[in-house]
C-alpha positions as a printed Julia matrix, in Angstrom:
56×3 Matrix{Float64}:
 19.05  -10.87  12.0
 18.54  -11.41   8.21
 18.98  -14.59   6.59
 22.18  -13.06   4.88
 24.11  -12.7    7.98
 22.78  -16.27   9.43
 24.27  -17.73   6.32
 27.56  -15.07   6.74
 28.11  -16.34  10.29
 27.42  -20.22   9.65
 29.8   -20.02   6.87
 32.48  -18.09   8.85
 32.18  -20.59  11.88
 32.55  -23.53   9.78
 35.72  -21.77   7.63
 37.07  -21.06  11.41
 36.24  -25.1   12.45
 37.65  -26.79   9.62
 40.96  -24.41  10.07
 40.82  -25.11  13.34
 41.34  -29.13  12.63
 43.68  -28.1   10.26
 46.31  -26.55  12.71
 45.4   -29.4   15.05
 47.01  -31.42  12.44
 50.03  -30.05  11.72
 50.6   -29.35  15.49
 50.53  -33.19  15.92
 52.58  -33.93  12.68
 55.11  -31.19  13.94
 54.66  -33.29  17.04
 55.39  -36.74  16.02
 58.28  -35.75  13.96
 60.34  -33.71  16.74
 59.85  -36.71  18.68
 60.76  -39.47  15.78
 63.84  -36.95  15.28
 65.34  -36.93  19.27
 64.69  -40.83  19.02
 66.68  -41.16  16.02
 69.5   -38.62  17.67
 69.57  -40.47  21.05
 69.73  -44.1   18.59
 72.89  -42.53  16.44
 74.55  -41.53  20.0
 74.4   -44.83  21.86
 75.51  -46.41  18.49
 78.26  -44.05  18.15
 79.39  -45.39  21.82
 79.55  -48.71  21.4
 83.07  -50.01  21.64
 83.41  -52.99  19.2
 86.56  -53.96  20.07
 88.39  -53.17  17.41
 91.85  -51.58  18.11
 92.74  -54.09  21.25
């Protein structure tokens, strides 16, 4: 193989690593926020239940 497509190939597998990492990312931001977002829901819900004993 010529040194073109060595260089070709080197450059496509390090374009195809570093968007690799990239989706890893956002897959783990997309992650973290779903979670912080059913955390917050369940929080509003139990706070929405809480009887403070206001109309006795």
């Amino acid at each position: 193989m010529s040194a073109f497509w060595n260089d070709l190939v080197s450059g496509a597998t390090c374009l195809g690593v570093a968007f690799g990492a990239y989706q890893l990312l956002q897959a783990r931001r997309g992650l973290r926020e779903g979670f912080e977002r059913t955390f917050v829901e369940r929080c509003e819900g139990i706070i929405a239940n809480i009887d403070l004993g206001g109309n006795s």
